[in-house]
MIDOSE-1310 file (N, C-alpha, C; in nm, 2 decimals, decimal comma, always signed):
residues 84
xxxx	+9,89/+12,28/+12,95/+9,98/+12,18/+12,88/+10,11/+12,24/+12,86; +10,22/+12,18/+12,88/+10,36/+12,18/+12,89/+10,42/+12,11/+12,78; +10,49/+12,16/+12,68/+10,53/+12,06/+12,59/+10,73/+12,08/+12,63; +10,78/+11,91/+12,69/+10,95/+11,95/+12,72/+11,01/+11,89/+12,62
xxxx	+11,13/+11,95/+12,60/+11,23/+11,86/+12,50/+11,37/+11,89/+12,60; +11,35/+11,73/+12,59/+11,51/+11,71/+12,66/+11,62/+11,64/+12,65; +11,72/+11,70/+12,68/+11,87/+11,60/+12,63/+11,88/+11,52/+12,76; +11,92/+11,40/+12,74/+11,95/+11,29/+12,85/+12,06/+11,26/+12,82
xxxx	+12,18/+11,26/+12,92/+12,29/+11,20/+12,90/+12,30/+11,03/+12,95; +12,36/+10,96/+12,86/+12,39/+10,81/+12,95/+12,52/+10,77/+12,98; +12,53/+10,70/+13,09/+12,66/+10,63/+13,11/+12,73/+10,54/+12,99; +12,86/+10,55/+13,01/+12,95/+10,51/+12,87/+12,93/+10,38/+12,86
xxxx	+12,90/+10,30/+12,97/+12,88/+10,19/+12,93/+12,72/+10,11/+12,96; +12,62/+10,21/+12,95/+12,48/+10,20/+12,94/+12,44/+10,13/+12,78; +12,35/+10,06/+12,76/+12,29/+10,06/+12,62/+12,23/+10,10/+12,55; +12,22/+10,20/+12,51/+12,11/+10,33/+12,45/+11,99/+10,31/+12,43
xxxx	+12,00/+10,16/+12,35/+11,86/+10,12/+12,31/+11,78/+10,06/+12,39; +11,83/+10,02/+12,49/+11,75/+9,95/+12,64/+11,68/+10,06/+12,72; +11,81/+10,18/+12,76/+11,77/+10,33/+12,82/+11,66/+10,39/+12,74; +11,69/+10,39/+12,57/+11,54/+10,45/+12,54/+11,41/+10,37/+12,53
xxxx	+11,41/+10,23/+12,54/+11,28/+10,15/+12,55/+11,25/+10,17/+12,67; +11,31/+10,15/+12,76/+11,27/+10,20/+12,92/+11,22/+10,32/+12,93; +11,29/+10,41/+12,88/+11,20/+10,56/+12,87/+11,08/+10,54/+12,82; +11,07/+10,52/+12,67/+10,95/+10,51/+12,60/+10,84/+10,46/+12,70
xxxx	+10,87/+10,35/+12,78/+10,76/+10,23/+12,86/+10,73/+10,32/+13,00; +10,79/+10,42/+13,02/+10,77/+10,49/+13,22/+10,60/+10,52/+13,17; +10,52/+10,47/+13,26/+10,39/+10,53/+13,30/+10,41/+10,61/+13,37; +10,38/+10,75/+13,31/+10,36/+10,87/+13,39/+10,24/+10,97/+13,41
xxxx	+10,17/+10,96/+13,53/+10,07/+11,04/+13,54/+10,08/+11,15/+13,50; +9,98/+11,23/+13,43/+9,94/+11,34/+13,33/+10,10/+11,39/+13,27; +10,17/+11,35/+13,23/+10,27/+11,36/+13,11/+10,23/+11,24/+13,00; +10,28/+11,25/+12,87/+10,28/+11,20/+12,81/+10,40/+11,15/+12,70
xxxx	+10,52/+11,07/+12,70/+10,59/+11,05/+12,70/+10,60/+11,03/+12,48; +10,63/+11,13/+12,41/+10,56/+11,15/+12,29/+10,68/+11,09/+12,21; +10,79/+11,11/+12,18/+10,91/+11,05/+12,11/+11,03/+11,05/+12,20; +11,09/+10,97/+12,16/+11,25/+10,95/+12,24/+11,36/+10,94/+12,12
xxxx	+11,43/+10,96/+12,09/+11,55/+10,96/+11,97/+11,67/+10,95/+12,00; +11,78/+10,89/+11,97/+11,90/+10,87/+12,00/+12,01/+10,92/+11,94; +12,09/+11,03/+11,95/+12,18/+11,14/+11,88/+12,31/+11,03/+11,90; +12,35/+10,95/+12,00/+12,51/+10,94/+12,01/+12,48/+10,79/+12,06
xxxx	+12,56/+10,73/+12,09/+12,60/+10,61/+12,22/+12,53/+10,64/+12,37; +12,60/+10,78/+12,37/+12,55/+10,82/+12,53/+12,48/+10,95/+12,53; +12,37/+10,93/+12,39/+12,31/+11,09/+12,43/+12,11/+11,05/+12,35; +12,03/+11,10/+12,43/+11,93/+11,06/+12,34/+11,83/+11,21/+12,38
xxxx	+11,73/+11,25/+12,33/+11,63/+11,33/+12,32/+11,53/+11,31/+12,32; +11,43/+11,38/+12,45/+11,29/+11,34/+12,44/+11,18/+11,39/+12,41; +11,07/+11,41/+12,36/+10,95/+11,55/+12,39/+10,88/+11,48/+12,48; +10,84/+11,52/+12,55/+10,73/+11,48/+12,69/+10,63/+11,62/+12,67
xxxx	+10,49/+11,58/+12,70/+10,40/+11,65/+12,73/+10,34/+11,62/+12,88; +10,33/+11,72/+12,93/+10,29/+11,73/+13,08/+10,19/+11,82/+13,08; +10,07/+11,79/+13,19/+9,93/+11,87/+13,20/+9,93/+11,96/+13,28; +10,09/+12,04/+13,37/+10,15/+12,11/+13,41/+10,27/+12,13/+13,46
xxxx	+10,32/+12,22/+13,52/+10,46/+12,24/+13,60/+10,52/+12,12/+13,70; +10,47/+12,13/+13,78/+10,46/+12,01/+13,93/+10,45/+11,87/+13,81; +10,33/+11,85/+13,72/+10,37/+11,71/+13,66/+10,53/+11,69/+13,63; +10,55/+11,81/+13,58/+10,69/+11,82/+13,45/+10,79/+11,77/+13,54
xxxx	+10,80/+11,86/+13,68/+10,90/+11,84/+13,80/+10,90/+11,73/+13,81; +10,76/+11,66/+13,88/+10,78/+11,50/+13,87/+10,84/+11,39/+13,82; +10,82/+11,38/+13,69/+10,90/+11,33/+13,59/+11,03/+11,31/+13,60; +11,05/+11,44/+13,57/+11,22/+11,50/+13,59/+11,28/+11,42/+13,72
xxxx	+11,18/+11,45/+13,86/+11,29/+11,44/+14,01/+11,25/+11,22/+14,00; +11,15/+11,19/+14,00/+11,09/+11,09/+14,03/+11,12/+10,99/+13,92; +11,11/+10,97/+13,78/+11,08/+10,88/+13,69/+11,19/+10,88/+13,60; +11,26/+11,02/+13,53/+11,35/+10,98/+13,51/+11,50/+10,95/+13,56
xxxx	+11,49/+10,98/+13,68/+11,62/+10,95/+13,78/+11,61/+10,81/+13,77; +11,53/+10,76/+13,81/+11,47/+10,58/+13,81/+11,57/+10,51/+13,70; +11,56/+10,57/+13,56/+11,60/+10,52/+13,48/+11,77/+10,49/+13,48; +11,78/+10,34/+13,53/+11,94/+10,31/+13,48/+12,02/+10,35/+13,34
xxxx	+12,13/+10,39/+13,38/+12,21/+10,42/+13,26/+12,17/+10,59/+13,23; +12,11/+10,64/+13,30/+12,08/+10,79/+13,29/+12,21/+10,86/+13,39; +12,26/+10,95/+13,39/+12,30/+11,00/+13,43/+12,26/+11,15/+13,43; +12,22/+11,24/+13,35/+12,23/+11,35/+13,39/+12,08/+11,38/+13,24
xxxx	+11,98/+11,47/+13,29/+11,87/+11,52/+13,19/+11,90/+11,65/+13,22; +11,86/+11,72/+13,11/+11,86/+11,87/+13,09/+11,79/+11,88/+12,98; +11,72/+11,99/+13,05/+11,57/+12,08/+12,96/+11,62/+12,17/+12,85; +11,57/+12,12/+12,74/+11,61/+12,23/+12,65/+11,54/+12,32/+12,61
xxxx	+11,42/+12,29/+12,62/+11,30/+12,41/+12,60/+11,19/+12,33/+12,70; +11,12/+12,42/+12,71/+10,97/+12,38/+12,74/+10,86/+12,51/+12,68; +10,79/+12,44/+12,64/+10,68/+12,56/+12,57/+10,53/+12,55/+12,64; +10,46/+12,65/+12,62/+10,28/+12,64/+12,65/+10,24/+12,64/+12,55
xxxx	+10,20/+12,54/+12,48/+10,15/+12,59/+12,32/+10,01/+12,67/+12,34; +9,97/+12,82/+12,24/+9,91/+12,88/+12,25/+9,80/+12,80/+12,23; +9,64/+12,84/+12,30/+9,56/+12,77/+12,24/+9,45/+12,87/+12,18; +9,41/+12,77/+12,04/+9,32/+12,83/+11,94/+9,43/+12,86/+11,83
């Protein structure tokens, strides 16, 4: 398990709150798409959990590209949370 947090940048003239309900709704196989939060007009934050690496990439190259009004995502962490 992969836990990501990421900053999403949006186009200036995107609607934040359309861009993050869209986010919230992507069906993604073995991620789990856990909170989405909106810092600015054109900036919002996500945690995603993924059931590995290759999921996580997925995401990133495939599902959130998809998303209009996205322009640019960047990883701010990603963790392995210890288990036990």
């Amino acid at each position: 398990m992969l836990n990501l947090y990421l900053f999403i940048e949006l186009l200036g003239a995107a609607d934040p709150a359309a861009v993050l309900s869209e986010i919230k709704a992507l069906d993604v196989r073995s991620c789990e798409i856990r909170n989405v939060v909106q810092l600015a007009d054109d900036k919002l934050v996500a945690h995603v959990d993924c059931e590995s690496g290759p999921d996580a990439t997925r995401l990133m190259l495939e599902n959130f590209t998809s998303v209009e009004g996205v322009v640019q995502t960047n990883i701010i962490a990603v963790v392995k949370p210890r288990k036990g």
